[in-house]
MIRO-90319 format. One line per 4 residues: number of its first residue (from 1); for each residue x, y, z negated of C-alpha. Coordinates in nm, 3 decimals, always signed. Layout:
BEGIN
NUM	X Y Z  ...;
END
This chain:
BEGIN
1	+0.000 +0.000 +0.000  +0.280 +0.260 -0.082  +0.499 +0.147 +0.223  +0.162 +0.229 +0.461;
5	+0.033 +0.522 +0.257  +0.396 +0.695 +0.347  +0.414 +0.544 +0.664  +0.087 +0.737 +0.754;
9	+0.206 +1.046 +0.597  +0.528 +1.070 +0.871  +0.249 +0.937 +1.167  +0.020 +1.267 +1.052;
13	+0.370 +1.459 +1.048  +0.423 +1.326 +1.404  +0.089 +1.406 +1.530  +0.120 +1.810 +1.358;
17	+0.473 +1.866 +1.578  +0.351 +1.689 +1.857  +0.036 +1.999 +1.862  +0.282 +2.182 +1.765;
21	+0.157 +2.281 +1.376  +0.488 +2.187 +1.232  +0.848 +2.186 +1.314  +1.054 +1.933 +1.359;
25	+1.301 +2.086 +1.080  +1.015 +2.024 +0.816  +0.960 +1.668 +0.946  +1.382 +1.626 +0.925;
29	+1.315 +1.768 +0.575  +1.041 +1.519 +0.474  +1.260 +1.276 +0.576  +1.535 +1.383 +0.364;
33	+1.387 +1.463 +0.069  +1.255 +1.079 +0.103  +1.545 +0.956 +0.158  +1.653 +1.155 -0.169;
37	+1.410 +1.031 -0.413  +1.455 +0.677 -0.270  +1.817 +0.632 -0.394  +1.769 +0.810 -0.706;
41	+1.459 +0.581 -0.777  +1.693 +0.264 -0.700  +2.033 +0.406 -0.898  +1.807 +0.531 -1.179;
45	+1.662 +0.220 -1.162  +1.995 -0.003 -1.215  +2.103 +0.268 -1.496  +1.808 +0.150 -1.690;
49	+1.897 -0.186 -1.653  +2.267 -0.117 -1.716  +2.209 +0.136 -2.034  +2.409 +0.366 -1.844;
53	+2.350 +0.747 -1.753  +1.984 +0.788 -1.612  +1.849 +1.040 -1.412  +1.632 +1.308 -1.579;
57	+1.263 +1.267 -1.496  +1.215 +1.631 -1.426  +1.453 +1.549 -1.112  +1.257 +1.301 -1.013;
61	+0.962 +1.485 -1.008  +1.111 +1.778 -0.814  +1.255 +1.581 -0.527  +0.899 +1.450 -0.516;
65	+0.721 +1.844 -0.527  +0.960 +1.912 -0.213  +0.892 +1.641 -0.026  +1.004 +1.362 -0.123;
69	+0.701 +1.197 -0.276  +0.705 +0.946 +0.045  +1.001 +0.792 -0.039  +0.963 +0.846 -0.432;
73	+0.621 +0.615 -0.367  +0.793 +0.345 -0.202  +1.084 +0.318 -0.422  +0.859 +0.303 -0.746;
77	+0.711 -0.032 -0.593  +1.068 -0.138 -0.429  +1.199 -0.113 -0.774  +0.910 -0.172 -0.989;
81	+0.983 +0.152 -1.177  +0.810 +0.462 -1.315  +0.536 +0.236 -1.264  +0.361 +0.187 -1.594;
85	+0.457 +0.520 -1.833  +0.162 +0.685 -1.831  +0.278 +1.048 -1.850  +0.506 +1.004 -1.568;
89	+0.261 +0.828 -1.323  +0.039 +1.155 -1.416  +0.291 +1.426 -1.314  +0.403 +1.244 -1.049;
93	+0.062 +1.196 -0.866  +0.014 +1.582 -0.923  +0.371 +1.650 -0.726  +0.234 +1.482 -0.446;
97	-0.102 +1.652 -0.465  +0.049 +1.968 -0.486  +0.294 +1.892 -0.206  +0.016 +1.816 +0.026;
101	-0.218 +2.080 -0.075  +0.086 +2.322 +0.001  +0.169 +2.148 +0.330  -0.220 +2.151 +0.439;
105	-0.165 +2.590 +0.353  +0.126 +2.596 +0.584  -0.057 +2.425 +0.849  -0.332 +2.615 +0.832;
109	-0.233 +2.936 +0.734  +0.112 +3.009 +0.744  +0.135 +3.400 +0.823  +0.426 +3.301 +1.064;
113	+0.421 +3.156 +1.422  +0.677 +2.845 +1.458  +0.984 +2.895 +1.738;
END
């Protein structure tokens, strides 16, 4: 479910540059951001497991409120983790609510043209 829930998100991202409502720099960014949250999911992850350093929660919520939620959802079910701790799973939903509340502003109104 996570895998096709973000695998949609990047096929709606596709179809907004294709009719040109996006540009490809925020679809890079997406991507990045992802990409991000996926390898801190998976090293913070083995630090649990480890007892070594962990990365802060508030970072992990971040990378998801840029845009990294995509990859953030697939790596909690890749790694089982941040999957059960109720006040996490809260904020975390809210990042990606907010994300796409402010990407469905830019597409709508953003007070800019794109190049």
């Amino acid at each position: 479910m996570a895998s096709a829930s973000a695998v949609l998100f990047f096929a709606l991202q596709v179809v907004l540059l294709v009719e040109d409502q996006i540009h490809v720099v925020l679809l890079a960014a997406y991507g990045l951001f992802s990409a991000v949250a996926f390898v801190l999911y998976g090293a913070d992850k083995s630090a649990a497991k480890q007892g070594r350093w962990r990365t802060s929660e508030s970072t992990l919520h971040t990378i998801a409120l840029v845009g990294g939620w995509p990859g953030a959802l697939v790596a909690r079910q890749v790694f089982r983790h941040k999957t059960v701790k109720q006040p996490f799973r809260t904020i975390f939903w809210c990042t990606v609510v907010t994300n796409c509340v402010a990407l469905a502003w830019f597409v709508s109104e953003a007070p800019f043209a794109l190049p």
